[in-house]
OpenMM code with the backbone's topology and positions (N, CA, C; nanometers):
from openmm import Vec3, app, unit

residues = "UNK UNK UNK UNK UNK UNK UNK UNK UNK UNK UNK UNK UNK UNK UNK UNK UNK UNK UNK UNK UNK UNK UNK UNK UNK UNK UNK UNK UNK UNK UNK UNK UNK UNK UNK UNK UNK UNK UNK UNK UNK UNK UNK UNK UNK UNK UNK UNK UNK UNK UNK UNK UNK UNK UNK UNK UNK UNK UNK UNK UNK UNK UNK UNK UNK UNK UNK UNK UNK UNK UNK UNK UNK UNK UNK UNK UNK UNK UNK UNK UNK UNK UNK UNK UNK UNK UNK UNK UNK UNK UNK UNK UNK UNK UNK UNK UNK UNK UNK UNK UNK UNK UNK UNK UNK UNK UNK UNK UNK UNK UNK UNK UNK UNK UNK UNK UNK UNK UNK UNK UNK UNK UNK UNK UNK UNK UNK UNK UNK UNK UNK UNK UNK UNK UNK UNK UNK UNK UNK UNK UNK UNK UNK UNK UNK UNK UNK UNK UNK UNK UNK UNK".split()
positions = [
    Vec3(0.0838, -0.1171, 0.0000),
    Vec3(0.0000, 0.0000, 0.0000),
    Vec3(0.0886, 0.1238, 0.0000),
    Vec3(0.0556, 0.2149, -0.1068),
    Vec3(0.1569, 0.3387, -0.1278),
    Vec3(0.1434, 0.4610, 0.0018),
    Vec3(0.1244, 0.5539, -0.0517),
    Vec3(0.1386, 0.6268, 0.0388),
    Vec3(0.0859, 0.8112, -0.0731),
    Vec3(0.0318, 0.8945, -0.0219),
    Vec3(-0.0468, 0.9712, -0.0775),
    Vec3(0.0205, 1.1075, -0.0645),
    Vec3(0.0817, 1.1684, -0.1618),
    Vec3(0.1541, 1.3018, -0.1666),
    Vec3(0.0638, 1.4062, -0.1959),
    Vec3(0.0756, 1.4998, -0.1058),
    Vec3(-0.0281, 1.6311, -0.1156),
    Vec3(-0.0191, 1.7524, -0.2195),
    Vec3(0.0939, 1.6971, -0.2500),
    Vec3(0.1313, 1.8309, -0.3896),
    Vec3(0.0538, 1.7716, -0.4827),
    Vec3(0.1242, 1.6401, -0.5371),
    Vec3(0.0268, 1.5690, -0.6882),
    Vec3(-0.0594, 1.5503, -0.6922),
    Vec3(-0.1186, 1.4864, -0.5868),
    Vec3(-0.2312, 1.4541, -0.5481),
    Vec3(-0.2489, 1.2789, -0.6379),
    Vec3(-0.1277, 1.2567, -0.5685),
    Vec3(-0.1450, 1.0981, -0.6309),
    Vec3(-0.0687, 0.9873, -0.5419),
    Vec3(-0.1345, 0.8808, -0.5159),
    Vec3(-0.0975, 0.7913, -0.4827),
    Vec3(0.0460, 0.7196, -0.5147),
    Vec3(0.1360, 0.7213, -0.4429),
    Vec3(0.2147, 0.6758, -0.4465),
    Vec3(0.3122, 0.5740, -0.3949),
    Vec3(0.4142, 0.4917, -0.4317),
    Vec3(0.4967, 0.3883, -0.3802),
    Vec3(0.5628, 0.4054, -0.2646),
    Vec3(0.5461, 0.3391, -0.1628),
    Vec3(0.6032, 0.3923, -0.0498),
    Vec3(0.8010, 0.4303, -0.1201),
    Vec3(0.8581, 0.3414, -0.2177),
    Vec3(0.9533, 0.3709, -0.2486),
    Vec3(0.9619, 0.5365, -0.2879),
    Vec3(0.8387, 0.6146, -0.3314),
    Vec3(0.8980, 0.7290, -0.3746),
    Vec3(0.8979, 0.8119, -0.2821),
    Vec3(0.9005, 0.8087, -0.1569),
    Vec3(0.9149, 0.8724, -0.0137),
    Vec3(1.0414, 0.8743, 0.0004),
    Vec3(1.0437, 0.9903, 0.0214),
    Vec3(1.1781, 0.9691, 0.1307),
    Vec3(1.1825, 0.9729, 0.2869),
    Vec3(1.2869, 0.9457, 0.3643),
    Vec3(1.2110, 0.9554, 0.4973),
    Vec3(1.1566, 1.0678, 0.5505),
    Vec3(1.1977, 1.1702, 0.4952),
    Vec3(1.1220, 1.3229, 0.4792),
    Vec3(0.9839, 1.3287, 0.4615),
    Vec3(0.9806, 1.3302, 0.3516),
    Vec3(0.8581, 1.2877, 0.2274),
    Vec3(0.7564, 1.2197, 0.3165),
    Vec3(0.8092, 1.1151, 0.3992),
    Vec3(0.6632, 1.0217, 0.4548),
    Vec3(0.5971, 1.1397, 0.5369),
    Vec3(0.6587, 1.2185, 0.6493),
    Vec3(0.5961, 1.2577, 0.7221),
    Vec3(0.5333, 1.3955, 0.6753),
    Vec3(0.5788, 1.4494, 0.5530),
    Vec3(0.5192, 1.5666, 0.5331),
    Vec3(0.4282, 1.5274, 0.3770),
    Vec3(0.4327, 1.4039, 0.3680),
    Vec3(0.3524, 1.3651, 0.2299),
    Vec3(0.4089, 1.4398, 0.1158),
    Vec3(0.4851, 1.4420, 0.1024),
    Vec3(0.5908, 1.4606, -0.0320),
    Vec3(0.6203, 1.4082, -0.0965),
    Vec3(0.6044, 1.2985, -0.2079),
    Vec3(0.7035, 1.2605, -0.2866),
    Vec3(0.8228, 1.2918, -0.3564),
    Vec3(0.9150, 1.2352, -0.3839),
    Vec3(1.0441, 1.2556, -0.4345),
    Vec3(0.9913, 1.3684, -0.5636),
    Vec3(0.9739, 1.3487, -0.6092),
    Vec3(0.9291, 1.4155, -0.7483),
    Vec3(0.9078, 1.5796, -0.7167),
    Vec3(0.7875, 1.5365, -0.6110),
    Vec3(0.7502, 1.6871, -0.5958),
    Vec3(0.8408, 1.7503, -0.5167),
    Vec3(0.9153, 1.7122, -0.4234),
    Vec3(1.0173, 1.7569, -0.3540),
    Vec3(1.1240, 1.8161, -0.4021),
    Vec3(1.1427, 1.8186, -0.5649),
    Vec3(1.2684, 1.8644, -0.6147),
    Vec3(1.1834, 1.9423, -0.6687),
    Vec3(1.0581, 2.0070, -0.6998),
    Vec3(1.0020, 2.1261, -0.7361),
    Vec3(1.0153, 2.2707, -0.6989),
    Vec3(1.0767, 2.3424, -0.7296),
    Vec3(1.0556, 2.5060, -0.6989),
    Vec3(0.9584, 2.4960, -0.5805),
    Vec3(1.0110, 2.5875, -0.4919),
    Vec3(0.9346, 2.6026, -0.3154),
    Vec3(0.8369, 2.7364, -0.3768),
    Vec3(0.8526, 2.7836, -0.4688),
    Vec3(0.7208, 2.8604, -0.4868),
    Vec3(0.6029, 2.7346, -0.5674),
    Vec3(0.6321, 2.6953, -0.6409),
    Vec3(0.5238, 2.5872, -0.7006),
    Vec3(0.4684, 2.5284, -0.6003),
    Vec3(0.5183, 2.4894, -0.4595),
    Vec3(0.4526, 2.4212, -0.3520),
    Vec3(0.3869, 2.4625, -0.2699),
    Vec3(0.4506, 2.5689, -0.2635),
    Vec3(0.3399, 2.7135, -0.1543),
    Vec3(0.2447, 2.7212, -0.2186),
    Vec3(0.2839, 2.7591, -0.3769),
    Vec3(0.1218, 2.8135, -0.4289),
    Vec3(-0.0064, 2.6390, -0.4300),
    Vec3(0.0662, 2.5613, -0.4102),
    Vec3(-0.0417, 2.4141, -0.4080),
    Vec3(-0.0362, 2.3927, -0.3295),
    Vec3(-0.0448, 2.4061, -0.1982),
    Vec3(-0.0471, 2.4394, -0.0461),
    Vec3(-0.1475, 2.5158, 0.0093),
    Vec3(-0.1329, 2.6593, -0.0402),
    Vec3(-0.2226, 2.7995, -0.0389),
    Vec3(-0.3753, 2.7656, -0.1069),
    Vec3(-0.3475, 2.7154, -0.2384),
    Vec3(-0.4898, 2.7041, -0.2961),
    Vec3(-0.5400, 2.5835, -0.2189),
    Vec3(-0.4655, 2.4564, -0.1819),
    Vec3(-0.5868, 2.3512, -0.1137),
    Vec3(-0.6159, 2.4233, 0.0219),
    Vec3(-0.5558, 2.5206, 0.0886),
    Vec3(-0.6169, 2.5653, 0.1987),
    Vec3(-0.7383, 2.6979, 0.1512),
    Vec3(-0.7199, 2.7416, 0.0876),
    Vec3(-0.8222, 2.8406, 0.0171),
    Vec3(-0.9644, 2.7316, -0.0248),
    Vec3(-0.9314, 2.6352, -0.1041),
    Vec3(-1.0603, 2.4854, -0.1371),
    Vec3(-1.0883, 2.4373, 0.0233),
    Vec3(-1.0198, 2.4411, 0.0833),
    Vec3(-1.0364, 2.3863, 0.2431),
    Vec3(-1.1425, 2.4776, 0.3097),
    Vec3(-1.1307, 2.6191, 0.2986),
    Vec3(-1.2234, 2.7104, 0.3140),
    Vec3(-1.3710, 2.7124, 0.2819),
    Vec3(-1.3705, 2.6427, 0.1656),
    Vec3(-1.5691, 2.6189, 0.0957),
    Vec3(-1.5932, 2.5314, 0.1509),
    Vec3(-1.5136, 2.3637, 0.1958),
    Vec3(-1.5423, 2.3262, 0.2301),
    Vec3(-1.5921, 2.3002, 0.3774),
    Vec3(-1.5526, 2.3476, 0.4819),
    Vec3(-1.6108, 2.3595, 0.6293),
    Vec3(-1.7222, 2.4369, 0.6164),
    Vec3(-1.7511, 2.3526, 0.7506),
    Vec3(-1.9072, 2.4174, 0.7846),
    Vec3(-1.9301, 2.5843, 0.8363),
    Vec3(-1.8051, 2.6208, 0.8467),
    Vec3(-1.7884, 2.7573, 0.8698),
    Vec3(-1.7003, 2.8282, 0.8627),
    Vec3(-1.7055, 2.9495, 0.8123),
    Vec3(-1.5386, 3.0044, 0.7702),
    Vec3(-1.5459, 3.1006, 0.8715),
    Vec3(-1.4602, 3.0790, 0.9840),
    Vec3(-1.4871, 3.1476, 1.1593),
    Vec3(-1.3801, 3.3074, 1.1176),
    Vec3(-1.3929, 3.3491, 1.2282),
    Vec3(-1.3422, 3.5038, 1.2571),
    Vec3(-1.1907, 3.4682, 1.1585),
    Vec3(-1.1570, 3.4082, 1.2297),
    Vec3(-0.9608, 3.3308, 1.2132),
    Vec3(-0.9345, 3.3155, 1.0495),
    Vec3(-1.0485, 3.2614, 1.0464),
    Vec3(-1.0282, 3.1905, 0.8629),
    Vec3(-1.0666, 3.2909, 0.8209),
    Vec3(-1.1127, 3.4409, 0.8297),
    Vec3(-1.1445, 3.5633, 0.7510),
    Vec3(-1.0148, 3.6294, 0.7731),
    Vec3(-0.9312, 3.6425, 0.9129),
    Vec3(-0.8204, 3.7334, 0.9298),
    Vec3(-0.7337, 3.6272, 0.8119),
    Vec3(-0.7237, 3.5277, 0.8080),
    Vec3(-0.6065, 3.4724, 0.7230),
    Vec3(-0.6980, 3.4708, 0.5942),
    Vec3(-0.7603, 3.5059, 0.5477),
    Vec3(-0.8695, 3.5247, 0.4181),
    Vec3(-0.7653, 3.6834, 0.3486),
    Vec3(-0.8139, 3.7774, 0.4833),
    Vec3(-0.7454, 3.8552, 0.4568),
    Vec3(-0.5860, 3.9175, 0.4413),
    Vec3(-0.5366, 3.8325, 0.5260),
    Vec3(-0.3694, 3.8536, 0.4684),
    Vec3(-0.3018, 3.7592, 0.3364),
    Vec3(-0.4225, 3.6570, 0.3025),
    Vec3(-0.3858, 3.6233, 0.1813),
    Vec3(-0.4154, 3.6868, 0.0597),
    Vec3(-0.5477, 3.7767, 0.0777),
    Vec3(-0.5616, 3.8579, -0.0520),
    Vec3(-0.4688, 3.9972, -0.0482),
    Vec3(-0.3965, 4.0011, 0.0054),
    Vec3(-0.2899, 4.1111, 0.0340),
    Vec3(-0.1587, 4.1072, -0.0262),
    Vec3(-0.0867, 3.9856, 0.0675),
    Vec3(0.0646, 3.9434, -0.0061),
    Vec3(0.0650, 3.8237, -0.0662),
    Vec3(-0.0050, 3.7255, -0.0762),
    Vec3(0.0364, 3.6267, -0.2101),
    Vec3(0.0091, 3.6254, -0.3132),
    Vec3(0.0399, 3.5431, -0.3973),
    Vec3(0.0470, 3.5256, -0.5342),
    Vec3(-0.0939, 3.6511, -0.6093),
    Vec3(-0.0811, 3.6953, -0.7959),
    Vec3(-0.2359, 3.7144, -0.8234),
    Vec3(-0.3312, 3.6037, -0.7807),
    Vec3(-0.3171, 3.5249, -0.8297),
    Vec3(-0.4302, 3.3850, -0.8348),
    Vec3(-0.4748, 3.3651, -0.6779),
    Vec3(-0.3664, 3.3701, -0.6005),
    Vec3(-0.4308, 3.3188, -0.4455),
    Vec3(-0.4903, 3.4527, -0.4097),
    Vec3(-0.4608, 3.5569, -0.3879),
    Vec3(-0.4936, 3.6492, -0.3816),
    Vec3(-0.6409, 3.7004, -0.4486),
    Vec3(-0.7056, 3.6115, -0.5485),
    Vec3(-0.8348, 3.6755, -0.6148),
    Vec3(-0.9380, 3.5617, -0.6051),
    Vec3(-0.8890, 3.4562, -0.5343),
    Vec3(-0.9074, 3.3412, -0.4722),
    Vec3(-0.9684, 3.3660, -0.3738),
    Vec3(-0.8934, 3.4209, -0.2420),
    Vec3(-0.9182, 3.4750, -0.1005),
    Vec3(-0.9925, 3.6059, -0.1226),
    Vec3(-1.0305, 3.6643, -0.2146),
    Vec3(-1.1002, 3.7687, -0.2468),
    Vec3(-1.2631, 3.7361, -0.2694),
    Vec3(-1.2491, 3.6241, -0.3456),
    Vec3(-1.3663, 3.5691, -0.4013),
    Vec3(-1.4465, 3.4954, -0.2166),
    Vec3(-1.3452, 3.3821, -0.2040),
    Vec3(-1.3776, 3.3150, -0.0416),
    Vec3(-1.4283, 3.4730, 0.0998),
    Vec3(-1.3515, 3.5562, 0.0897),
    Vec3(-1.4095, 3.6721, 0.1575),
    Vec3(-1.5596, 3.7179, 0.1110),
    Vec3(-1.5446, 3.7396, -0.0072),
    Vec3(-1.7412, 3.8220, 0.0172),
    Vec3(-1.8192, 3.6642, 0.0320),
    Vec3(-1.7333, 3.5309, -0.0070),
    Vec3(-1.8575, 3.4852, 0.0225),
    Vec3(-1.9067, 3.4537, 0.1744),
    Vec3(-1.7921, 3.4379, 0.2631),
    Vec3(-1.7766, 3.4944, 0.3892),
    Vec3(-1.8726, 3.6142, 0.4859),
    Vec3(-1.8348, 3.6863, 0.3763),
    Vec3(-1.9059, 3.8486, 0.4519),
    Vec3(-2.1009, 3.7772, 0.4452),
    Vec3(-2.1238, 3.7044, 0.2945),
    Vec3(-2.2745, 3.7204, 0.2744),
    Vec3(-2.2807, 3.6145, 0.3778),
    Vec3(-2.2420, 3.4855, 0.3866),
    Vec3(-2.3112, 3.3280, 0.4031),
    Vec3(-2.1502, 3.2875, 0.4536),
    Vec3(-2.0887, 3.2749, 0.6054),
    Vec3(-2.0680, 3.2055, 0.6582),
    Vec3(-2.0161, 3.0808, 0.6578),
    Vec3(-2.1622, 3.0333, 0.6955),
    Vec3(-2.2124, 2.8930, 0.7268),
    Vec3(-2.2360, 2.8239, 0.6354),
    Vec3(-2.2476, 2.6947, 0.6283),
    Vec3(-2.2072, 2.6264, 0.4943),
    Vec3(-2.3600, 2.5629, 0.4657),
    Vec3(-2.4337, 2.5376, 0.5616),
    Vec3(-2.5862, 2.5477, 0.5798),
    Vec3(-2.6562, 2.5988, 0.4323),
    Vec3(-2.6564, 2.5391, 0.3364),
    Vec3(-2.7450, 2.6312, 0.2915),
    Vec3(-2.6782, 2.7808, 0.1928),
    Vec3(-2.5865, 2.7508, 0.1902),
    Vec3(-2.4994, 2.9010, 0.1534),
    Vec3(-2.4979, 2.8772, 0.0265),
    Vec3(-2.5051, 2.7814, -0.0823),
    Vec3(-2.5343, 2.7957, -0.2188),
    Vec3(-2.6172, 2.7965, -0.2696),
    Vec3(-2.7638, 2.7399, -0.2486),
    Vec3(-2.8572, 2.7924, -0.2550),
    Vec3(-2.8772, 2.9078, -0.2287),
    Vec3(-2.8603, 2.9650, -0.1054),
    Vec3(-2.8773, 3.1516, -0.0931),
    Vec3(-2.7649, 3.2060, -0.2084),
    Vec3(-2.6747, 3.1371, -0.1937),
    Vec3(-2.6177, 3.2387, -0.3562),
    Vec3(-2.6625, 3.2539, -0.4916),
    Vec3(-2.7194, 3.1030, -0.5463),
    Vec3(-2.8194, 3.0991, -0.6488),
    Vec3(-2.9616, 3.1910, -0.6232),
    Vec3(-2.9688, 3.1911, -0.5398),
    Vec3(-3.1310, 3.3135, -0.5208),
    Vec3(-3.0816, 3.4482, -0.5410),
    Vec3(-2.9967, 3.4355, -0.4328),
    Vec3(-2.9614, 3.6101, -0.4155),
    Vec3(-2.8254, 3.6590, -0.4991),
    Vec3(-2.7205, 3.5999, -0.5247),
    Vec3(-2.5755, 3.6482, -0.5535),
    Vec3(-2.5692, 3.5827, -0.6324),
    Vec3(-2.6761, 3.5883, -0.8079),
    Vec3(-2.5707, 3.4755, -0.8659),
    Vec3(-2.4271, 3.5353, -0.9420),
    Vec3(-2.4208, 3.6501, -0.9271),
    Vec3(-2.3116, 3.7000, -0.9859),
    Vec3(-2.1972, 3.6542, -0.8705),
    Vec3(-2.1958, 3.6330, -0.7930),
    Vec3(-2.1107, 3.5833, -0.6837),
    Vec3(-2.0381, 3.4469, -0.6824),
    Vec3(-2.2330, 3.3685, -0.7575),
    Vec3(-2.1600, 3.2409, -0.7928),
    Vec3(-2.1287, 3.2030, -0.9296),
    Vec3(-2.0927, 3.2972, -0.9953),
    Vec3(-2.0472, 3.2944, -1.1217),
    Vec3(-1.8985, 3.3123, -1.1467),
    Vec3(-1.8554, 3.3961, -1.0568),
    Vec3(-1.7303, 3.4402, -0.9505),
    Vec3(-1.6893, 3.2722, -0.9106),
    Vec3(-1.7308, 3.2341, -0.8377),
    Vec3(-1.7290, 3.0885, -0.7920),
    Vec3(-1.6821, 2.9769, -0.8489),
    Vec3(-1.7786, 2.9740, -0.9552),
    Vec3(-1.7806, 2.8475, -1.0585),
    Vec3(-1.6170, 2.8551, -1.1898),
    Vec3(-1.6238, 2.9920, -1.2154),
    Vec3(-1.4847, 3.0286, -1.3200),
    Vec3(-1.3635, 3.0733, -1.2096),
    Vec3(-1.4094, 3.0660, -1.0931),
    Vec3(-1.2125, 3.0374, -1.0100),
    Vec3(-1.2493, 2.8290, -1.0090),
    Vec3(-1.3260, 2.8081, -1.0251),
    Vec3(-1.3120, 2.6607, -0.9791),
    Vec3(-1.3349, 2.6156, -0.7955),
    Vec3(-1.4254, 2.7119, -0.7523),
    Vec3(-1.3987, 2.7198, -0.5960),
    Vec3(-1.5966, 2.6277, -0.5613),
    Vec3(-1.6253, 2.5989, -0.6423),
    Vec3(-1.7475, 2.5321, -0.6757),
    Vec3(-1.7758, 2.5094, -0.8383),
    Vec3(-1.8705, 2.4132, -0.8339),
    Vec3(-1.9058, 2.3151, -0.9783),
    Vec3(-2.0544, 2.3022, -0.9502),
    Vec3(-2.1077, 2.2840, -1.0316),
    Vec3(-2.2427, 2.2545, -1.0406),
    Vec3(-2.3110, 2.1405, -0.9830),
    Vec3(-2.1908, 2.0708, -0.9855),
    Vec3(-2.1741, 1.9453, -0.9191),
    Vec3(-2.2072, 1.8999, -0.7607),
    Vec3(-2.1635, 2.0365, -0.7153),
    Vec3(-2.1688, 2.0636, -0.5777),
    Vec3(-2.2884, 2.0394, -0.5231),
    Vec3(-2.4026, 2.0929, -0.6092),
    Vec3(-2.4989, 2.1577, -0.5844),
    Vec3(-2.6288, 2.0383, -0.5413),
    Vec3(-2.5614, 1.9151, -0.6008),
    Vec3(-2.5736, 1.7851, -0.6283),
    Vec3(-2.6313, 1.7494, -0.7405),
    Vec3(-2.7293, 1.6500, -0.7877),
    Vec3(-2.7612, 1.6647, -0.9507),
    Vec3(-2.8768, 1.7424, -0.9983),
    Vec3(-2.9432, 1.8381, -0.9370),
    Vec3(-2.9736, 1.9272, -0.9607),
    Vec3(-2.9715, 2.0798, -0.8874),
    Vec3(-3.0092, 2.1455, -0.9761),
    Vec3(-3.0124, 2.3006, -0.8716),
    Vec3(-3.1644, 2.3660, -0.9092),
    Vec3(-3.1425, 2.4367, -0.7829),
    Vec3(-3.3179, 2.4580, -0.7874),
    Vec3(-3.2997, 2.6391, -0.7132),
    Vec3(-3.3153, 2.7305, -0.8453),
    Vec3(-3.2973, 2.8529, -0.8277),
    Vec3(-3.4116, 2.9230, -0.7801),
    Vec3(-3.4447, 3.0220, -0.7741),
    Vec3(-3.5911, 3.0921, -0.7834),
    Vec3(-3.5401, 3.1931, -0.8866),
    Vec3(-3.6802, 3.2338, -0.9817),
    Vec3(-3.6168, 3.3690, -1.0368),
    Vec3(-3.7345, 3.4403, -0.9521),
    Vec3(-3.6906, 3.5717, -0.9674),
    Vec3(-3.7564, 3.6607, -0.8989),
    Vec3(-3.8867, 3.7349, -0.9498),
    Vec3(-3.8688, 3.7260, -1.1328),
    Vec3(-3.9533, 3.8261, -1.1746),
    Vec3(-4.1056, 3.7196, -1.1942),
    Vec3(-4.0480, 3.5856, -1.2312),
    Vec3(-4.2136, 3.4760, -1.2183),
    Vec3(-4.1695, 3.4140, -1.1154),
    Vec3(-4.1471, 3.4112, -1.0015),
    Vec3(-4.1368, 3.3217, -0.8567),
    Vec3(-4.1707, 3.2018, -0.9316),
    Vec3(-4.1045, 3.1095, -0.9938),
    Vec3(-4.1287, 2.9915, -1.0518),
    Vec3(-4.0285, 2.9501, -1.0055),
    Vec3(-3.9990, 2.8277, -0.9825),
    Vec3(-3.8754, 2.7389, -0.9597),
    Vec3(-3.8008, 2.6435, -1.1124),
    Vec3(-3.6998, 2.6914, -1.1290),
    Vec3(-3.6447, 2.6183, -1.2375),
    Vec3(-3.5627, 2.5028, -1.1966),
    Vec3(-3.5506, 2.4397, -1.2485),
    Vec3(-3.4702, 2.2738, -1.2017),
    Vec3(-3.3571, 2.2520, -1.3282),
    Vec3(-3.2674, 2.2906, -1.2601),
    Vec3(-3.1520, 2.3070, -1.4002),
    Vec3(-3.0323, 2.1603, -1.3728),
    Vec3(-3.0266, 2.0980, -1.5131),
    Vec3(-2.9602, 1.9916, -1.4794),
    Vec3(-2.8233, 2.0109, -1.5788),
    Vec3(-2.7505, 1.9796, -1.5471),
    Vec3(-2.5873, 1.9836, -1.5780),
    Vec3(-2.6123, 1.9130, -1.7068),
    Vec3(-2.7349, 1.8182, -1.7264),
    Vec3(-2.6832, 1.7583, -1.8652),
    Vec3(-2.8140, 1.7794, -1.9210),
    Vec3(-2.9354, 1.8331, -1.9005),
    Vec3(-3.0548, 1.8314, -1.9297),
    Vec3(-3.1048, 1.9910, -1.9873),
    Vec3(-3.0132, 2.1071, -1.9014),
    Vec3(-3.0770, 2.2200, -1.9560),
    Vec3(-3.1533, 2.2657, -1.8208),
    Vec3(-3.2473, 2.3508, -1.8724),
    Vec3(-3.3112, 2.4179, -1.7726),
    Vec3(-3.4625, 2.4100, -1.8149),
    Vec3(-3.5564, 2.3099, -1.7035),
    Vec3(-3.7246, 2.3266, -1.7515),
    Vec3(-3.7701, 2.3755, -1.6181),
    Vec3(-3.9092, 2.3941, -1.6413),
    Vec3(-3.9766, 2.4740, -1.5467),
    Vec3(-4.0006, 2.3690, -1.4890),
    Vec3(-4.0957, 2.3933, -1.3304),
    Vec3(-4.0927, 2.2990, -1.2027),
    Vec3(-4.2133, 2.3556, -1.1211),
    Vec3(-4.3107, 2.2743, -1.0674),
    Vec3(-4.4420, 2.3300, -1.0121),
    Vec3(-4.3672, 2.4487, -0.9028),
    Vec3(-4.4713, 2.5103, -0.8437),
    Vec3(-4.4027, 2.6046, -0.7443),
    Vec3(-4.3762, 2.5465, -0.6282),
    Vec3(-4.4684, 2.4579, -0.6205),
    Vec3(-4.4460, 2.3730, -0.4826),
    Vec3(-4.3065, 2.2831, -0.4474),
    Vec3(-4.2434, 2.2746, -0.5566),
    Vec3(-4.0842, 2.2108, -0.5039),
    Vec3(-3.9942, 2.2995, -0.4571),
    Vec3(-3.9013, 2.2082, -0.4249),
    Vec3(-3.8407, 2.3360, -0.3589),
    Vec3(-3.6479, 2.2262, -0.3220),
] * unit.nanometer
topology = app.Topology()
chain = topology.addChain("A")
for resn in residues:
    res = topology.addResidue(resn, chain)
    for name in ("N", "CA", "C"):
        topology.addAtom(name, app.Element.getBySymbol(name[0]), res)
C-alpha cells in the first residue's frame, strides 16, 4: 500500500518517499520542485479547504485577509472571491442555494475560479427567479425546464 503526496495529489509507492517525504507527504518528485510551485499548491488547497467547512470562523477571515494582500495574483483573487462569500453566508448550511437566489453574480465568480461546480450543488439546482417566482430545475446535462411552485 503506497502512500499519498499532497502536492500531486497521487498515490504513491512507499519507495517514492523519502524519509522526509513520509511525514510531510511529499514525494520525491515533488520535492525537487521550486518552493514557490509548492506554496502556491499548499495555499490554494487551503483556500478549497475554506468552501469546504461548515464555517469560515473570525480566524479563517483574518487569514482570508492577509492572503488577498501578499500572495500570489491567483491566491490572492481566490481569497477575495472566499471573503465576500464569507461576509454574505458564513455557514455552509445552505450558503449555495442563498447564492443561487440572491448572488448569482457571486456564484459565477465561484464556478470560473473553480472554488465550486455545479456538481456541488448535487444533480440538480433549484434557483428561484424573482420576476415569475417559478422554480427552475436546471440539470448539468438536461438544460433548464420549469418545475411546479411547490418544489423546492
Amino acid at each position: 500500500m503506497g502512500h499519498y503526496c499532497r502536492i500531486c495529489k497521487r498515490e504513491r509507492p512507499n519507495e517514492q518517499f523519502s524519509g522526509h517525504g513520509h511525514t510531510i507527504h511529499v514525494c520525491r518528485q515533488c520535492a525537487r520542485k521550486p518552493k514557490e510551485g509548492k506554496e502556491l499548491t499548499s495555499l490554494e488547497d487551503e483556500l478549497f479547504g475554506y468552501m469546504s467547512q461548515s464555517n469560515i470562523s473570525k480566524k479563517n477571515i483574518a487569514r482570508l485577509k492577509e492572503l488577498s494582500q501578499g500572495a500570489s495574483q491567483e491566491v490572492a483573487d481566490l481569497a477575495r472571491i472566499i471573503l465576500e462569500v464569507a461576509a454574505i453566508r458564513p455557514h455552509k448550511k445552505g450558503r449555495l442555494a442563498f447564492l443561487v437566489q440572491n448572488h448569482p453574480d457571486l456564484l459565477g465568480k465561484l464556478e470560473k475560479s473553480g472554488l465550486t461546480t455545479k456538481e456541488d450543488f448535487g444533480v440538480f439546482i433549484y434557483a428561484v427567479i424573482g420576476y415569475s417566482k417559478k422554480n427552475i430545475l436546471i440539470s448539468p446535462n438536461q438544460g433548464e425546464k420549469d418545475v411546479t411552485e411547490n418544489q423546492a
